[in-house]
C-alpha positions as CSV (number, residue, x, y, z in Angstrom):
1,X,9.8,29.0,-6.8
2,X,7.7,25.8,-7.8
3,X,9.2,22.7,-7.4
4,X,7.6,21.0,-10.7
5,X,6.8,23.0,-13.8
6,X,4.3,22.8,-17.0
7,X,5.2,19.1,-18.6
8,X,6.8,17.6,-15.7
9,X,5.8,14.1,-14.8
10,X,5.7,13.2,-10.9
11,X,4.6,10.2,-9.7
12,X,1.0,10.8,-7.6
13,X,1.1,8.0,-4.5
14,X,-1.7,5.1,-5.2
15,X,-2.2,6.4,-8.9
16,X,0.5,6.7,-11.1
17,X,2.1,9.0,-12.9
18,X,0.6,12.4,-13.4
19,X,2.1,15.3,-15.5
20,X,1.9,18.8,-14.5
21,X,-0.5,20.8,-16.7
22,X,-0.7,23.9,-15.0
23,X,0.6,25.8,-11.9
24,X,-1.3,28.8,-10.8
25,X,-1.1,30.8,-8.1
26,X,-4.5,30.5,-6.2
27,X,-6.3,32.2,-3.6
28,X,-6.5,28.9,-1.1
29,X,-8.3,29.5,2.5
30,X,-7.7,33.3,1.9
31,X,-4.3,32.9,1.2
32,X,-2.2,33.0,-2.3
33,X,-0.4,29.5,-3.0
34,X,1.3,27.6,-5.7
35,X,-1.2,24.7,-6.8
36,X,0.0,21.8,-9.2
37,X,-3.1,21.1,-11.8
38,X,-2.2,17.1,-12.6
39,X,-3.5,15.2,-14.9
40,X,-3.3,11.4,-13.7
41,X,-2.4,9.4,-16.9
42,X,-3.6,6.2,-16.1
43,X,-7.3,7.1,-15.3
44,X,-7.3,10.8,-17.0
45,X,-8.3,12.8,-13.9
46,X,-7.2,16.3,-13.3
47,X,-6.0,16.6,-9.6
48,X,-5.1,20.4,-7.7
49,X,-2.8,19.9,-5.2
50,X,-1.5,23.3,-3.4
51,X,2.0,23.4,-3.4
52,X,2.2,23.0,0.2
53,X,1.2,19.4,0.2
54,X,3.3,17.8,-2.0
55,X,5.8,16.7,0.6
56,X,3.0,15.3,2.8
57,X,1.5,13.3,0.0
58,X,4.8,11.9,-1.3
59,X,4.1,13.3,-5.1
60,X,7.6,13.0,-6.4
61,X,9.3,12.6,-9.5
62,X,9.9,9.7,-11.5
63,X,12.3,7.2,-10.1
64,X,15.7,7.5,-12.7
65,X,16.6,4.6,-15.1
66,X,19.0,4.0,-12.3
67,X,16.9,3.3,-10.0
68,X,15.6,0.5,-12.0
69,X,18.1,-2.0,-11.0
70,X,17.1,-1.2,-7.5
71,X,13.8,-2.2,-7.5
72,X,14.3,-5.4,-9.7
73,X,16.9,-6.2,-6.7
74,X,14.3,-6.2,-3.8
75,X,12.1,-8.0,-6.1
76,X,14.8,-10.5,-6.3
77,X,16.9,-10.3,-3.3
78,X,14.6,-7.9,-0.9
79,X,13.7,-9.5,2.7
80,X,10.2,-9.2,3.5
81,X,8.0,-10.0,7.0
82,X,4.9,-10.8,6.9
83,X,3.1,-10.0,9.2
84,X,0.3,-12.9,10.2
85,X,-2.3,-11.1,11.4
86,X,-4.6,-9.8,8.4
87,X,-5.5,-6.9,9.6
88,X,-2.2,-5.9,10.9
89,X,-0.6,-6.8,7.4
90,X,-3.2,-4.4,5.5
91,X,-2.9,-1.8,7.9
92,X,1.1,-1.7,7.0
93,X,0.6,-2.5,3.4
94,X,-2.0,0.5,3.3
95,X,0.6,2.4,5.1
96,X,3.6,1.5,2.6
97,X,1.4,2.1,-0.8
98,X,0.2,5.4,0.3
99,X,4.3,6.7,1.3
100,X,4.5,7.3,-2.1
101,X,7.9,5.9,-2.4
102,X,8.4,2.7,-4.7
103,X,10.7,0.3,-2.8
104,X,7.7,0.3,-0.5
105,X,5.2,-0.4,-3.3
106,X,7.6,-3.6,-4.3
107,X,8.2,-4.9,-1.1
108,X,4.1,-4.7,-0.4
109,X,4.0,-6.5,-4.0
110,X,6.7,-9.3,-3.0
111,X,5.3,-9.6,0.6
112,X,1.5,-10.4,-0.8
113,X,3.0,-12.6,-3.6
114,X,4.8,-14.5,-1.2
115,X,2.0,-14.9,0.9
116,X,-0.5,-15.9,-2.4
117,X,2.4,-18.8,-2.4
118,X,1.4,-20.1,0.7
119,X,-2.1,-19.7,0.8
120,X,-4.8,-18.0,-1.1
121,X,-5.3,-13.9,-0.6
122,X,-8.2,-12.0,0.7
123,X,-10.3,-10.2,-2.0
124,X,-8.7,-7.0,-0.7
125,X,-5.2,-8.3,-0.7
126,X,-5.6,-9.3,-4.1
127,X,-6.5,-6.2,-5.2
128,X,-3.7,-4.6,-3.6
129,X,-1.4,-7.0,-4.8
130,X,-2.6,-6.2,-8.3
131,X,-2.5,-2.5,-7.5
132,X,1.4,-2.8,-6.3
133,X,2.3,-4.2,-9.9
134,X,0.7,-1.9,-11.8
135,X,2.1,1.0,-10.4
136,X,5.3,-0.5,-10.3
137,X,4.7,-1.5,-14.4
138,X,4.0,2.3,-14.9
139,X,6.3,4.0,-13.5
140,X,9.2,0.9,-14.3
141,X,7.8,1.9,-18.1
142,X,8.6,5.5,-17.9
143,X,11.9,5.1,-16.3
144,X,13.0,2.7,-18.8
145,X,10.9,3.9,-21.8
146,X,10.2,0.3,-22.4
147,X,6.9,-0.9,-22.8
148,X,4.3,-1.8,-19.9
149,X,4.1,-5.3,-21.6
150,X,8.5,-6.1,-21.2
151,X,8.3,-4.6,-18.2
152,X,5.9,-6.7,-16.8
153,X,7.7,-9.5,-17.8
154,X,11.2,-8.7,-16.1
155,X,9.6,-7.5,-13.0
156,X,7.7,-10.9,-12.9
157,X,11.1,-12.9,-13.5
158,X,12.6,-10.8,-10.8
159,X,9.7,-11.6,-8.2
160,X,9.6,-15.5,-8.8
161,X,13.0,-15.5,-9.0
162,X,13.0,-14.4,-5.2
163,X,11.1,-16.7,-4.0
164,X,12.3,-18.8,-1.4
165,X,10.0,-21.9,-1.6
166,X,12.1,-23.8,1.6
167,X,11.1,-21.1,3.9
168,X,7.7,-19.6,5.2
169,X,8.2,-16.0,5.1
170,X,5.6,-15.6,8.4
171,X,7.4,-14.3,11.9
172,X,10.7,-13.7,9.6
């Protein structure tokens, strides 16, 4: 039995949210599978993914509205590392965006806005930083079915309300 049907909205790892438009059963490598045909919302591209790589890729559904709370906390409250070595700290920022799971999206979004505290980002870790927040916005948005805009603004509040200006958070 599929996992997802027709209609239902997941949440694809490094873009978004998607919703399921089809599910077929395809002839993949000479064998039959399940494949998911999604339909990425925030950049309208249609996606197949065979049923048996969902786990692998970390497509899930939606975090619940009570999950919410959750991520506003670790915005807020959540201990980060940094790791001071650049390339060290993208490799396991790169890691934690691409999980697929969101409290790993906010802590790469608190750890890189801490660090754009203390001193300016690279061009890459900017774009990541942005990339964090506006997957967070999304999928915040569709959990709470408040708009991106509000959103934006509480999960700002909740980030600078976490930061710790007395403290470095390098070596933590």
């Amino acid at each position: 039995m599929p996992k997802f049907q027709i209609g239902d909205k997941i949440i694809y790892p490094n873009q978004g949210v998607g919703v399921i438009e089809n599910v077929l059963v395809e002839d993949c490598y000479g064998q039959e599978e399940v494949v998911y045909h999604v339909r990425i919302l925030d950049n309208n591209t249609l996606v197949m993914v065979p049923s048996s790589s969902i786990d692998s890729m970390g497509i899930r559904k939606p975090i619940t509205s009570e999950g919410i709370s959750e991520i506003y906390e670790i915005l807020k409250n959540g201990k980060v590392k940094i790791n001071s070595n650049w390339k060290g700290r993208y490799k396991e920022h790169t890691e934690m965006m691409q999980s697929g799971d969101i409290k790993q999206v906010a802590l790469v979004l608190k750890s890189l806005y801490h660090l754009h505290q203390e001193k300016p980002l690279s061009f890459r870790e900017k774009k990541m930083m942005e990339k964090a927040k506006r997957l967070l916005i999304i999928e915040l948005s569709e959990a709470s079915h408040f708009p991106p805009a509000e959103v934006e603004k509480e999960l700002m509040a909740n980030l600078i309300a976490g930061l710790d200006f007395k403290s470095s958070p390098f070596g933590q």
